[in-house]
C-alpha positions as CSV (number, residue, x, y, z in Angstrom):
1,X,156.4,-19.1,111.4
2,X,153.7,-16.5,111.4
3,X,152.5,-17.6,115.2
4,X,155.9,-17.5,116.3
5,X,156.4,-14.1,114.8
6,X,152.9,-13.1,116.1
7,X,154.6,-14.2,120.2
8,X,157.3,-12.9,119.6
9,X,155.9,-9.6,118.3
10,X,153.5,-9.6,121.8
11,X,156.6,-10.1,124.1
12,X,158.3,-7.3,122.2
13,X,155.5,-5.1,122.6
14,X,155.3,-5.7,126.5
15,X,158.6,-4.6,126.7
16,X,158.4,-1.7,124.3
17,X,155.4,-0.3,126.4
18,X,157.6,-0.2,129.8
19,X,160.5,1.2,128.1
20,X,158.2,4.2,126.4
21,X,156.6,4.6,129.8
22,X,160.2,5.4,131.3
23,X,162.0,7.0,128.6
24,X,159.5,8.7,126.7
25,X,160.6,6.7,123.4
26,X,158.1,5.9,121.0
27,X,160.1,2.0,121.2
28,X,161.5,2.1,116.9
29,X,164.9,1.6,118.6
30,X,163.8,-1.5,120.1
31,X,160.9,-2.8,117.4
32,X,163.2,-2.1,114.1
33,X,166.1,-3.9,114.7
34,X,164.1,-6.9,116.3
35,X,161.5,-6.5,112.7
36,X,165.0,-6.9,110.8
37,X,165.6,-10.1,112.5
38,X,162.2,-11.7,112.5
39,X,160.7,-10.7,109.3
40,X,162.8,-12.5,106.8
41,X,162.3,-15.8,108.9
42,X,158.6,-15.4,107.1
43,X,159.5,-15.0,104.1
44,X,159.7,-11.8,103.7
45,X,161.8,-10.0,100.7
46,X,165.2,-8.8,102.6
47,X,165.1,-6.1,100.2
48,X,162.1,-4.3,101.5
49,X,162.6,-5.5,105.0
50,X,163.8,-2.7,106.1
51,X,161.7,-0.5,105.1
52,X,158.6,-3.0,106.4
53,X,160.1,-2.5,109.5
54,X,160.3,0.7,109.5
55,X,156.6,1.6,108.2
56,X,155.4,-1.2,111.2
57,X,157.5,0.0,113.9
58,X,155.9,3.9,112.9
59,X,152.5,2.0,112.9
60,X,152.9,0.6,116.3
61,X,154.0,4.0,117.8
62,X,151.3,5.6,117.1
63,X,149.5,3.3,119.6
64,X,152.4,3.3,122.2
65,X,153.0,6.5,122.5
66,X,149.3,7.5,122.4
67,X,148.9,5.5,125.4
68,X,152.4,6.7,126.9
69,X,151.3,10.1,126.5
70,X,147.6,9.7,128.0
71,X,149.4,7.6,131.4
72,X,151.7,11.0,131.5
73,X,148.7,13.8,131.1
74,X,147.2,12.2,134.1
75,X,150.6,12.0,136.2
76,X,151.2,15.9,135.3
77,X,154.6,15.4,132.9
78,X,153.1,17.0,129.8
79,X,154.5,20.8,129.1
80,X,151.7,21.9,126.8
81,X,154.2,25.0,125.5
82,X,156.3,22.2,124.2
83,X,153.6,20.4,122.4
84,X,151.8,23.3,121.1
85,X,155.2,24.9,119.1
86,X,157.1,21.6,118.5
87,X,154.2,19.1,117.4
88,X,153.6,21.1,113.8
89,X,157.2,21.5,113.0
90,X,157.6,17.1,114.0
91,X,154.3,16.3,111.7
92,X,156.0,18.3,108.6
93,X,159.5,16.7,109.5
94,X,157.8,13.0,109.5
95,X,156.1,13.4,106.8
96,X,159.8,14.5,105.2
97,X,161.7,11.8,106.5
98,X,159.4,8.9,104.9
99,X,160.4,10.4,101.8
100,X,164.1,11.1,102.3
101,X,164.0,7.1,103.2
102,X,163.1,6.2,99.6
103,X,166.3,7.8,98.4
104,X,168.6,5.8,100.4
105,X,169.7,2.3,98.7
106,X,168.1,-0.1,101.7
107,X,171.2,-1.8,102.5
108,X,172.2,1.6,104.1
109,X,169.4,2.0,106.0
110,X,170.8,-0.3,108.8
111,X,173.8,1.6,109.2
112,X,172.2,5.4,108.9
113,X,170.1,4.3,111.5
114,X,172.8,2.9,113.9
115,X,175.0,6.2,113.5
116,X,172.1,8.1,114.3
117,X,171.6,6.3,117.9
118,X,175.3,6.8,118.4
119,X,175.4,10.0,117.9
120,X,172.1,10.6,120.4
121,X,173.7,8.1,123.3
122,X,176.9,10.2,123.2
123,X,174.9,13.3,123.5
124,X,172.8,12.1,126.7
125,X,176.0,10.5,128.1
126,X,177.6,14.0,128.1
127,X,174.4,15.8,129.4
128,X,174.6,13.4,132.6
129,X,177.6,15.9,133.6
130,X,176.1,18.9,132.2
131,X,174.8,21.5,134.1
132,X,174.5,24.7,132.3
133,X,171.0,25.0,130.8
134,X,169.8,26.9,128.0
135,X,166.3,28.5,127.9
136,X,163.8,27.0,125.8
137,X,164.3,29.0,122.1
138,X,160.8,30.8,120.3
139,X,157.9,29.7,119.2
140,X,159.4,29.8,115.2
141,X,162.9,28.1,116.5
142,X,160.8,25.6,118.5
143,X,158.9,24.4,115.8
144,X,162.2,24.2,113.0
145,X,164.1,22.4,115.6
146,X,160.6,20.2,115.7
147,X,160.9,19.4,111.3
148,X,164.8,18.5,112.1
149,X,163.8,16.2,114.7
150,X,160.8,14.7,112.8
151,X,163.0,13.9,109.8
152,X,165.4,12.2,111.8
153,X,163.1,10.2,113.6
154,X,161.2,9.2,110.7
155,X,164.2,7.8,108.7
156,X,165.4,5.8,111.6
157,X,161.1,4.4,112.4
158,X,161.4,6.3,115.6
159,X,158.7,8.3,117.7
160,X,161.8,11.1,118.2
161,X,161.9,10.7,122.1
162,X,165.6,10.1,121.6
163,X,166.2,13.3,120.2
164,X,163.2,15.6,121.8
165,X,163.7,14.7,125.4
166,X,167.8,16.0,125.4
167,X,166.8,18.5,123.5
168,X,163.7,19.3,125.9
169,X,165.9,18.7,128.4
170,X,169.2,20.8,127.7
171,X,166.9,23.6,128.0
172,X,165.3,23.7,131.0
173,X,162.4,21.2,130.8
174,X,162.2,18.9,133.9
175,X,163.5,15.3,133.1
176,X,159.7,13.9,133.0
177,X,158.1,16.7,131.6
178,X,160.4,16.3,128.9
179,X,159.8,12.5,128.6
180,X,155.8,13.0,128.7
181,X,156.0,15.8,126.2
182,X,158.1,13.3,124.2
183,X,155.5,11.1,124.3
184,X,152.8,13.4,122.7
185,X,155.0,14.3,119.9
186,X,156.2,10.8,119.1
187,X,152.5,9.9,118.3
188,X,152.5,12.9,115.6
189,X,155.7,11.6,113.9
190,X,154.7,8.5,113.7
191,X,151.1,9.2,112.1
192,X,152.7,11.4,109.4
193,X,156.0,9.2,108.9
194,X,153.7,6.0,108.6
195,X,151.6,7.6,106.3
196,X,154.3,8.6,104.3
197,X,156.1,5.0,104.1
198,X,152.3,3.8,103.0
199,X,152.2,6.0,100.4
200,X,155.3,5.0,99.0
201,X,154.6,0.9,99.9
202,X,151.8,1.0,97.4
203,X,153.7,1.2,94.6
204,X,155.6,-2.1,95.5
205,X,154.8,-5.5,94.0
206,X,156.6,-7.7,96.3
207,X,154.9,-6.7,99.5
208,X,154.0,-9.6,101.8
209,X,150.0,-10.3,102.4
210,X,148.0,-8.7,105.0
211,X,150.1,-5.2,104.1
212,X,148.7,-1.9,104.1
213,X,152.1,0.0,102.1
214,X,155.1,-1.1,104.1
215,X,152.6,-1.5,107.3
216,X,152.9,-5.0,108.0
217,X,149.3,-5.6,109.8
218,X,150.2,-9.0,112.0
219,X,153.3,-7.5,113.5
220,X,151.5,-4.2,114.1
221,X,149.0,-6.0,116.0
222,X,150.8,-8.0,118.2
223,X,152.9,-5.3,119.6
224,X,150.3,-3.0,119.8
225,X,148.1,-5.3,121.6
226,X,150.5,-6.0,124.8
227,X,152.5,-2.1,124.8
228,X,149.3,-0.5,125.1
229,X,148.5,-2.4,128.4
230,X,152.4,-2.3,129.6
231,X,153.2,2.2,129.4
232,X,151.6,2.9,132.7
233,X,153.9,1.0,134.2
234,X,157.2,2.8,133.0
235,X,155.2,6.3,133.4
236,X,155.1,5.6,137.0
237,X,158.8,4.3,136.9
238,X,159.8,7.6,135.4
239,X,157.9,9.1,137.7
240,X,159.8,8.1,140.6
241,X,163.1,7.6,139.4
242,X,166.1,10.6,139.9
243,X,166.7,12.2,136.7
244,X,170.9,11.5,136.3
245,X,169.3,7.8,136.6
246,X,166.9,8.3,134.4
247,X,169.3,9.5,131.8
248,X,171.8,6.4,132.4
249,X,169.1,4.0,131.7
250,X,168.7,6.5,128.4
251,X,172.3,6.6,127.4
252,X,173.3,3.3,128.0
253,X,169.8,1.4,125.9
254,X,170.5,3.8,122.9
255,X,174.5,2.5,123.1
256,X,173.1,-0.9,123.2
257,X,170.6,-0.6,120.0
258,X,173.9,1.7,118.1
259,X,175.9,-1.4,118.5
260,X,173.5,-3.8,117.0
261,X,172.9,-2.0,114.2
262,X,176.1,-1.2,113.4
263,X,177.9,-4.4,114.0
């Protein structure tokens, strides 16, 4: 079971790279609720499954956003007024959200997390119509909206790109720049939301081998190994893609993953 988890983890990554390419996701909507599915075929304690998959899909962002966000620098998308003054407030926020995760009994995890990619595709599907734009808020505003958005992210294992690229873009920020800021951010949160889900994984006896916390290493390793080769690919698809289509791709993949969760 562990080399068919190790495949299937290398095919998911592949995908997840593209998709963070085009939408400026960190891919924890994609790699958390396929974790939930393949984790306890090894094994693994359904109990902490969630919260393995989690702390992995955080793990693997790290890497595929990184590499998202590099592809993007070179292509131009990257507003550096957006990282500079939202990047501290999404590092606290992660680092928050790890914790706020231990309080919730795990077999609500699933369903906060589908509510919370509901509530983000309805948003993008009513900002398809939209066109009144709202200048980008201060430096201070910036980085508070940044710790709301890291919290969020990290409870649901996400690098934030579903949240920070409406948000970037509802006021003012081009379509891709908002997606290749996204990008740089998502790495943040994921470094300080993983490290807080290790912190709190070491205190856990029933954590599979090969573990670091809730980090499960073999699943980290096969996505990471195929997204980090796949982003450039969807940074040039966003690239050339119209925004309004850009954003229907968005809306209708986070309507998808809501469902899923929730059903």
């Amino acid at each position: 079971m562990l080399i068919e988890l190790l495949l299937s983890c290398m095919l998911l990554g592949a995908f997840v790279g593209v998709m963070a390419g085009l939408l400026g996701i960190g891919g924890g909507l994609i790699v958390v609720p396929a974790l939930l599915f393949l984790l306890p075929m090894t094994g693994i304690d359904a109990t902490i499954s969630m919260q393995i998959a989690l702390a992995t899909s955080l793990a693997s962002i790290i890497v595929t956003s990184g590499s998202s966000a590099l592809n993007h620098f070179k292509l131009g998308n990257v507003d550096m007024f957006v990282v500079k003054w939202l990047m501290p407030g999404v590092v606290v926020g992660g680092f928050l959200g790890a914790n706020v995760a231990e309080w919730i009994p795990a077999q609500y995890l699933p369903k906060v997390f589908g509510i919370i990619v509901l509530v983000l595709a309805i948003q993008m599907l009513f900002s398809i119509r939209g066109k009144a734009q709202k200048p980008m808020p201060g430096s201070a505003a910036t980085m508070a909206y940044g710790t709301g958005i890291g919290i969020v992210s990290s409870l649901a294992g996400i690098g934030g790109g579903s949240l920070s690229v409406p948000f970037l873009n509802r006021h003012g920020i081009e379509m891709r720049k908002a997606v290749g800021s996204s990008s740089v951010c998502g790495s943040m949160i994921a470094l300080s939301g993983m490290a807080g889900f290790v912190l709190h994984g070491y205190q856990v006896e029933a954590l599979p081998a090969y573990s670091i916390g809730y980090v499960y290493l073999p699943a980290l390793f096969a996505i990471a190994s195929t997204s980090m080769l796949t982003t450039r690919f969807g940074a040039k698809l966003a690239t050339s893609l119209p925004t309004p289509t850009l954003k229907k791709i968005f809306a209708v993949f986070l309507m998808f993953v809501a469902g899923t969760m929730l059903l």
